[in-house]
N, C-alpha and C positions, 0 to 999 in steps of 0.2 A: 159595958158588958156586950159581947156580940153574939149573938144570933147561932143557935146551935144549927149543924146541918140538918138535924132532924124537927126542927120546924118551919124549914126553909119550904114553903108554898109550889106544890108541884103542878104543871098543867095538865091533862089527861093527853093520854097518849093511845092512837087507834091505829085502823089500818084500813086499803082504798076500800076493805069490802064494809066497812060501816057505812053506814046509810047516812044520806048529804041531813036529813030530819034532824039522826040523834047527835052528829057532828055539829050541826045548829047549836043543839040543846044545851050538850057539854061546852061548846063557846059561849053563850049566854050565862053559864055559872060562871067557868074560870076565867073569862074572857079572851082564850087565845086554845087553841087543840094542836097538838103532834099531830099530825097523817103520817106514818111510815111507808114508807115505802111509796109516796105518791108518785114523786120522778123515778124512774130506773136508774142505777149506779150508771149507764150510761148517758142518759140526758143528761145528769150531773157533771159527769167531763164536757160533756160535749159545751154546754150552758158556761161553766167556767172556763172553759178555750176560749171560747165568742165574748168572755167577760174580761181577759186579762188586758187586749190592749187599751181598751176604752176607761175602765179604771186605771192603769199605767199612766196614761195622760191627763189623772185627774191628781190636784192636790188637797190633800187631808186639810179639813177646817172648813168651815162655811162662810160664804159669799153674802149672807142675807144680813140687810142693812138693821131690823130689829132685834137689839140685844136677845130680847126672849128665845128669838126663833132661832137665834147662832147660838145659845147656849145649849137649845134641844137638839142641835147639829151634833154639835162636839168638837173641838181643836183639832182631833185625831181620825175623821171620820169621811168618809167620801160620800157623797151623793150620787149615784149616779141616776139619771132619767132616761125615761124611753127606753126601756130593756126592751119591747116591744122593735127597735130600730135596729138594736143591738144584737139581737138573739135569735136564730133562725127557729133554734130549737123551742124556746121559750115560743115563736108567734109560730111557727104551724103544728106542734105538738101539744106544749100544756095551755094554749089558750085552745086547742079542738078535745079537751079530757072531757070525758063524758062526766067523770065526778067534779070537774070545775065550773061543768056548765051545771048541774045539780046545785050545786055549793051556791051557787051567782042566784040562782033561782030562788033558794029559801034564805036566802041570805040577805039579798034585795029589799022583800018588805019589812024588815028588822030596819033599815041603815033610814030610810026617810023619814 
C-alpha cells in the first residue's frame, strides 16, 4: 500500500521577515523550515555559476571507508565541501545575512 500524497508530512514554509525566535520554534516541531525567499533569484545563479565547475570535477558516490556512512552518501550523489572556498557569493553575502546571523544566534544553544 503506498502512502497517499495527502498524508505525505509537509514542513512549514515562511518568509525572511519571520523572526529568527519563531523559525527556531517551527524547526523544533518539524525539524527542518522553508525560508522563501532568503537568497534573491540572483544570489542563486550567481551561487550556482561558482558551483558548476567544482561539482563538474566531482564524481557521484562516496569515498568513505564505513559502509554506514557511504550508504548515507548515496551511489548517485556528490559531496561537495567548503562551499565557503567555493562561493563568493555564499562567503560575503549569506554568511554577512542579518537573519543568518539571528538563526546561528538562537539556534546555537539548541545544538550543544
Amino acid at each position: 500500500m503506498s502512502a497517499s500524497r495527502a498524508s505525505t508530512p509537509s514542513l512549514p514554509v515562511v518568509t525572511r521577515s519571520t523572526s529568527a525566535q519563531e523559525i527556531a520554534l517551527l524547526s523544533d516541531q518539524a525539524g527542518a523550515v522553508i525560508i522563501r525567499n532568503f537568497m534573491t533569484p540572483e544570489q542563486v545563479v550567481r551561487i550556482n555559476n561558482e558551483l558548476d565547475a567544482p561539482l563538474a570535477a566531482l564524481d557521484a558516490g562516496s569515498r568513505h571507508e564505513q559502509e554506514l556512512t557511504a550508504e548515507f552518501h548515496g551511489h548517485q550523489t556528490k559531496q561537495l565541501t567548503n562551499l565557503v572556498t567555493h562561493s563568493k557569493t555564499f562567503r560575503e553575502e549569506i554568511l554577512d545575512d542579518d537573519l543568518f546571523h539571528e538563526l546561528g544566534s538562537v539556534l546555537s544553544p539548541r545544538v550543544r
